[in-house]
N, CA and C of each residue as an Amber inpcrd file, in Angstrom:
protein
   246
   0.8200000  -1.2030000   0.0000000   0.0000000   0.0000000   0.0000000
   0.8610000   1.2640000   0.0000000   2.1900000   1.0320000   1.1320000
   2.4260000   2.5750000   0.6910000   3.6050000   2.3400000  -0.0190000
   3.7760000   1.5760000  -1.0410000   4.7690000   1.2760000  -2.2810000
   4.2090000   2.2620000  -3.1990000   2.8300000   1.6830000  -3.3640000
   1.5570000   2.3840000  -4.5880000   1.4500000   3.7390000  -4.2320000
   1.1810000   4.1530000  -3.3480000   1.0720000   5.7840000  -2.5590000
   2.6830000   6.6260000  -3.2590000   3.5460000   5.9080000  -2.7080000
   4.7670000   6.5870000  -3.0280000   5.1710000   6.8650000  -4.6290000
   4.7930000   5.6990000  -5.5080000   4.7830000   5.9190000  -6.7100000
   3.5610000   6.5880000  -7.3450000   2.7770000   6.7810000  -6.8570000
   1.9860000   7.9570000  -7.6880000   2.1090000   9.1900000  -7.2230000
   2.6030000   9.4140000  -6.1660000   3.5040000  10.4870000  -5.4550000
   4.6930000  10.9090000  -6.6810000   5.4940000  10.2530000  -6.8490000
   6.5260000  10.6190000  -7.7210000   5.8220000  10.3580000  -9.4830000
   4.8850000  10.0980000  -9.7130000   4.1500000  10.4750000 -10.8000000
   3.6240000  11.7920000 -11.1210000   3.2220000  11.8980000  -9.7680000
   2.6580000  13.3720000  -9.5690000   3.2780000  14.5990000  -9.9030000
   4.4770000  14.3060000  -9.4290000   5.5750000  15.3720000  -9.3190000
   6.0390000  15.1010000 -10.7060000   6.5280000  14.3730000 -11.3770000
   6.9890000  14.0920000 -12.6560000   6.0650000  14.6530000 -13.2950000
   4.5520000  14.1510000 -13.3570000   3.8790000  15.0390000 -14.5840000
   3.6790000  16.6330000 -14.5250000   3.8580000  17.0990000 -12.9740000
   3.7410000  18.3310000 -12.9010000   4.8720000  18.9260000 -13.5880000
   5.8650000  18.8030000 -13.2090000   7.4270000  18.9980000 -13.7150000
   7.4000000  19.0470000 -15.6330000   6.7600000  18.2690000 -15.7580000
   7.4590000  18.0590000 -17.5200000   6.0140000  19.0920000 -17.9140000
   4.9770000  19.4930000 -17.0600000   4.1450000  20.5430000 -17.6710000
   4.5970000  21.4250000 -17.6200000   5.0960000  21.7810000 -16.6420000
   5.5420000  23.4000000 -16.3240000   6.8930000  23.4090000 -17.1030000
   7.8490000  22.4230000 -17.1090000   8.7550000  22.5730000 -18.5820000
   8.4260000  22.7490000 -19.6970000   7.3070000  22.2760000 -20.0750000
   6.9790000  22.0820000 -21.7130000   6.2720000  23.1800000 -21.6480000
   5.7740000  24.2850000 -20.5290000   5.1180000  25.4930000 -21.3010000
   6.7590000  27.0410000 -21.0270000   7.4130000  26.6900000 -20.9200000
   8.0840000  27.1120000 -21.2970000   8.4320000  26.9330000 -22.9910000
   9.1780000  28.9390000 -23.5800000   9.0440000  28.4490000 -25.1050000
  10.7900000  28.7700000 -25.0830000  11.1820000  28.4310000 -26.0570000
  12.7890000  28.4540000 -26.2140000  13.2900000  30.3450000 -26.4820000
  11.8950000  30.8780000 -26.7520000  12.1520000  32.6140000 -26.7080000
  12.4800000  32.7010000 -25.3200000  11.3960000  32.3790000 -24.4400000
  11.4520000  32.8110000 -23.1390000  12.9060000  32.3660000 -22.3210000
  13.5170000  30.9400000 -22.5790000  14.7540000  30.7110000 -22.1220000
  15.6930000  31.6350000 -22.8440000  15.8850000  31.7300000 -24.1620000
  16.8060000  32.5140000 -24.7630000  16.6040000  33.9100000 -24.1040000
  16.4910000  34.3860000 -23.9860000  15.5410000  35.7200000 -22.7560000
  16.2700000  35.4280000 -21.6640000  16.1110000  34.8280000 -20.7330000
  16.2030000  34.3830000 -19.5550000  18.0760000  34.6330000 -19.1580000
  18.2920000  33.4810000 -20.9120000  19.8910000  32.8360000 -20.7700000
  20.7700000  34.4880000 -21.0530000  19.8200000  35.4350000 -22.0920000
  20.6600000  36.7170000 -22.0430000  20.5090000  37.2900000 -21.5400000
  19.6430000  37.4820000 -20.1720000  19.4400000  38.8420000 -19.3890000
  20.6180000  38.2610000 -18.6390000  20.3620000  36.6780000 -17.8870000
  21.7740000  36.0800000 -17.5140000  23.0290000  36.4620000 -17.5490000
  23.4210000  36.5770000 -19.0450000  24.7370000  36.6340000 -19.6730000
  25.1160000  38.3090000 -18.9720000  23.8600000  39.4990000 -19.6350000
  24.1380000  41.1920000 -19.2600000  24.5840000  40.5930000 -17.8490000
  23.6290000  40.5500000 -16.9140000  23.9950000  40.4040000 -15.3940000
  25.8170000  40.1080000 -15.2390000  25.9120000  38.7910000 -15.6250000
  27.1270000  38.7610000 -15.3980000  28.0140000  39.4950000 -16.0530000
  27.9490000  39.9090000 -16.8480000  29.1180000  41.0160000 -18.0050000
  29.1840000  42.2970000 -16.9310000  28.0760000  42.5770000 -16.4040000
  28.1720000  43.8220000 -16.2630000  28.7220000  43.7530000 -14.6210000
  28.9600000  42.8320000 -13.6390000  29.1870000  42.0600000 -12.6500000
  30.9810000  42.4930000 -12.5740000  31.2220000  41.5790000 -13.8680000
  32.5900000  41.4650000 -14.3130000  33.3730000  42.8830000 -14.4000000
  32.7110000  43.9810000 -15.2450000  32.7680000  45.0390000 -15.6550000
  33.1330000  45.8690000 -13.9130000  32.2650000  45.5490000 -13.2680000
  31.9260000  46.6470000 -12.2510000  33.7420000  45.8000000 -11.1170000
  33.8670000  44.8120000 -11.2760000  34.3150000  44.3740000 -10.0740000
  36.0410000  44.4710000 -10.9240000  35.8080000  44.7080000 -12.0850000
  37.4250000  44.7240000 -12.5580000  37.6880000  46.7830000 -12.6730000
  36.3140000  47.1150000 -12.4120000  36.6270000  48.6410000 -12.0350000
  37.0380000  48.8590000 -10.4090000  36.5830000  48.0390000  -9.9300000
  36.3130000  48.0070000  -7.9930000  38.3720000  47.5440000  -8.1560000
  38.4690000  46.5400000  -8.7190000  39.7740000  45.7790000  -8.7130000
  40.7680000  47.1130000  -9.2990000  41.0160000  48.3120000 -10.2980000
  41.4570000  49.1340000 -10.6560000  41.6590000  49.8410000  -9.7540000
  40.9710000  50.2290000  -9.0460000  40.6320000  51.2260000  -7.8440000
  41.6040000  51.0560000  -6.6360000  40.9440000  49.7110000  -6.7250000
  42.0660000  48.9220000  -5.2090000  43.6430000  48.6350000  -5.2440000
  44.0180000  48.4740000  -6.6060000  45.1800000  48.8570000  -6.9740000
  45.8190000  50.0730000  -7.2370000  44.9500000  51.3380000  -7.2500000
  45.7370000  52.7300000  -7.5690000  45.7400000  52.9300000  -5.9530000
  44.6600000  52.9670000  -5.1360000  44.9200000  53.1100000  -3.5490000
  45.4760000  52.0510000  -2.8110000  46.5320000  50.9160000  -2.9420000
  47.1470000  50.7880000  -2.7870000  48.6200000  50.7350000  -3.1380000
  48.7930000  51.5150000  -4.0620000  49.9700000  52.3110000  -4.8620000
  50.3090000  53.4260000  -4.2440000  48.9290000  53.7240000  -3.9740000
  49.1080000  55.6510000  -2.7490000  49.7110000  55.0680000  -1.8620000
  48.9830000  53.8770000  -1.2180000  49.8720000  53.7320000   0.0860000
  50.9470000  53.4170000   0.2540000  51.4760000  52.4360000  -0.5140000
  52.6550000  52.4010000  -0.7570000  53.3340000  53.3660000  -0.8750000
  53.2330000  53.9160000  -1.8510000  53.8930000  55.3570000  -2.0160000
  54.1340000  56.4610000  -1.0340000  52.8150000  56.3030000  -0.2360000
  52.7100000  57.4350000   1.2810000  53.8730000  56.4460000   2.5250000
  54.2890000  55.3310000   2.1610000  54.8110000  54.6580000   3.2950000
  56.2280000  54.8720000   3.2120000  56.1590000  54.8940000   1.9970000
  57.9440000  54.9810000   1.5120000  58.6950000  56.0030000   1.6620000
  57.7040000  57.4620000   1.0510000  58.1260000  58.9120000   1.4850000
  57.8370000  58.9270000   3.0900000  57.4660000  58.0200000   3.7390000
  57.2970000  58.6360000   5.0980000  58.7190000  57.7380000   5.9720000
  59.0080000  56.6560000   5.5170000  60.2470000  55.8010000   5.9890000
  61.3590000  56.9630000   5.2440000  61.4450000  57.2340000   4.5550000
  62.6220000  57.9800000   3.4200000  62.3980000  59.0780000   4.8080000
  61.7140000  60.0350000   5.0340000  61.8080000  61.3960000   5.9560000
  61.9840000  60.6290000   7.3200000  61.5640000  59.5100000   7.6230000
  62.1120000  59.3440000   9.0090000  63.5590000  58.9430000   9.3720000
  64.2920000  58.2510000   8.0740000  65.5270000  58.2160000   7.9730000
  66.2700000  59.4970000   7.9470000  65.8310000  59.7870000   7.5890000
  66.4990000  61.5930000   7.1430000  66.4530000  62.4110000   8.7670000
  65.6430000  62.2240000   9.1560000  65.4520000  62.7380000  10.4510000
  66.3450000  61.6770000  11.0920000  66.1320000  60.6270000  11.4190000
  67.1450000  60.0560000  12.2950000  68.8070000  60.2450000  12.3710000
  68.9070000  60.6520000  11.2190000  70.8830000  60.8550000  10.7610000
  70.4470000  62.1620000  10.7730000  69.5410000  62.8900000  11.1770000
  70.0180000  64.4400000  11.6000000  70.2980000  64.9380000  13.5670000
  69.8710000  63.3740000  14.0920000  69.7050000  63.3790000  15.1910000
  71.1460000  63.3200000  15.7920000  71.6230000  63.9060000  16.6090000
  72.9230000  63.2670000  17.1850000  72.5240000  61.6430000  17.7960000
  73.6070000  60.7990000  17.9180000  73.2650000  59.6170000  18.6340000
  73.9230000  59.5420000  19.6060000  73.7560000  59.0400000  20.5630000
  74.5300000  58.8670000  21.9900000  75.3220000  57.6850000  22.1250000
């Protein structure tokens, strides 16, 4: 009894499944697959601008670390030492 229950259970679901697939039309996926594609392009786009960014401000810093070691040397050999 609940062999029979369980398999028309998974009948159920199977025929629901291949309806709601088959009213899908291959416009509507092609649709779907290119709004898809923009999303990610433009994903890519935004995060290799975010990635540009993060590399020029950490170039500043670098740059701000080096002129600031360079003047603290400079100051230290102006110091007498004991």
């Amino acid at each position: 009894m609940r062999g029979t229950m369980r398999n028309r259970v998974v009948l159920l679901i199977m025929t629901v499944a291949a309806l709601g697939l088959g009213g899908c039309t291959r416009t509507e996926n092609d649709s779907a697959a290119r709004d898809a594609g923009r999303t990610a392009h433009d994903i890519v786009n935004k995060t290799e601008k975010a990635a540009k960014k993060a590399e020029r401000d950490l170039e500043k810093a670098a740059k701000d670390a080096r002129e600031g070691w360079k003047e603290a040397d400079r100051e230290d050999k102006t110091k007498p030492h004991k």
